[in-house]
C-alpha positions as CSV (number, residue, x, y, z in Angstrom):
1,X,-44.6,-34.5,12.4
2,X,-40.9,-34.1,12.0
3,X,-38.7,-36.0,9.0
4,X,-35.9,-38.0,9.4
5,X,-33.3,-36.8,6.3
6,X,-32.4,-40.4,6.0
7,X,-31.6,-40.2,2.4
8,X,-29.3,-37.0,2.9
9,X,-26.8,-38.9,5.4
10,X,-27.2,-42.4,4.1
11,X,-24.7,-43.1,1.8
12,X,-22.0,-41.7,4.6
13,X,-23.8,-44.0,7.3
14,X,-23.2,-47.1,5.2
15,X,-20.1,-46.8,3.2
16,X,-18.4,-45.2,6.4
17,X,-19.8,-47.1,9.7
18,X,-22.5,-50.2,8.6
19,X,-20.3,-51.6,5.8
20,X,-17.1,-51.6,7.8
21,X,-18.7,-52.8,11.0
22,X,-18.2,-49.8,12.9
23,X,-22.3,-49.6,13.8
24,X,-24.6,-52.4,13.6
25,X,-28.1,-51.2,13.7
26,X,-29.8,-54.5,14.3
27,X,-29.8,-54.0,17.9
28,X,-33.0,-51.6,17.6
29,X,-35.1,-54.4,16.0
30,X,-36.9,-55.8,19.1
31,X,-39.3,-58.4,16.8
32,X,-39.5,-59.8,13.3
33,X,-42.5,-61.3,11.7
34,X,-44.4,-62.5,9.3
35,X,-45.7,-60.1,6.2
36,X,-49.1,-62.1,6.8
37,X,-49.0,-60.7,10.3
38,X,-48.8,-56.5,9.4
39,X,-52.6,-55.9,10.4
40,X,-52.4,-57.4,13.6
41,X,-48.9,-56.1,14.2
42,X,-49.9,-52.3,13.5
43,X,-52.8,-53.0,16.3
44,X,-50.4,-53.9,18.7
45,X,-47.8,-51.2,17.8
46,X,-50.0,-48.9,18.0
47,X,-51.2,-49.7,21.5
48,X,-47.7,-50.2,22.3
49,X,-48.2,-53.8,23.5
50,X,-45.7,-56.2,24.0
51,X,-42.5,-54.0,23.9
52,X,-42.7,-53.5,20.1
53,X,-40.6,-51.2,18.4
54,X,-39.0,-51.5,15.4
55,X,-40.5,-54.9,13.5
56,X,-37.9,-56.7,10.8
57,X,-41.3,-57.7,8.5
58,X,-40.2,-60.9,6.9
59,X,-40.8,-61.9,3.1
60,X,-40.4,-64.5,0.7
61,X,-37.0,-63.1,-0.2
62,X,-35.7,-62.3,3.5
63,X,-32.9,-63.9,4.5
64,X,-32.7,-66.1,8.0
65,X,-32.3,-63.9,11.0
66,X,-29.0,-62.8,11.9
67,X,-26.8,-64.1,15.0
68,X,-28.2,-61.4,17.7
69,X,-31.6,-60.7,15.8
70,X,-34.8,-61.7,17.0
71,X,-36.2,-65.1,15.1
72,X,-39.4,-64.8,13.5
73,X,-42.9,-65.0,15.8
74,X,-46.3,-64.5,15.4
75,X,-48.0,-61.6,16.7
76,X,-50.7,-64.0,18.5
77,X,-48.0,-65.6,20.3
78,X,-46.4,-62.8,21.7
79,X,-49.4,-62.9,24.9
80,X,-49.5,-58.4,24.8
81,X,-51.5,-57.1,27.1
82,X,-48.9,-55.7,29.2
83,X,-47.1,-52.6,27.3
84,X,-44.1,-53.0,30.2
85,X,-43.3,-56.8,28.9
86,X,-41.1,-57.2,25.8
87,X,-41.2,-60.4,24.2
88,X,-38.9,-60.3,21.5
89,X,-37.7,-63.6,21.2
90,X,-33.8,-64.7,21.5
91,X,-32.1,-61.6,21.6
């Protein structure tokens, strides 16, 4: 397994492209759900149903979805079966 050195580079990343605008990350989160929905969600990430890839899990303190973020579903809505099929909401 190989490690990301996040922490080593992300003080640049955000002060010098997130911050100012230059990058905006969000467009890699294809879903956003629930907190009460993490057991189902890791069984469907981990078939890689329903085109997920990188989950926004929403809490009491997150804030509303962003313009261009996906709005919050529920894993038992999202009909997986089909690993070819995203359904990540309004993108």
């Amino acid at each position: 397994m190989c490690l990301a050195p996040v922490q080593l580079y992300w003080n640049e990343i955000l002060k010098d492209y997130i911050i100012p605008g230059k990058f905006d990350p969000t467009f890699m989160i294809t879903h956003r759900v629930p907190l009460e929905d993490m057991a189902k969600l890791y069984q469907v990430f981990d078939k890689r149903e329903a085109g997920v890839i990188k989950v926004f899990v929403e809490t009491k303190a997150s804030s509303p979805p962003m313009p261009g973020c996906p709005k919050t579903s529920r894993v038992d809505d999202w009909g997986h079966g089909d690993p070819g099929v995203s359904l990540a909401g309004d993108l």
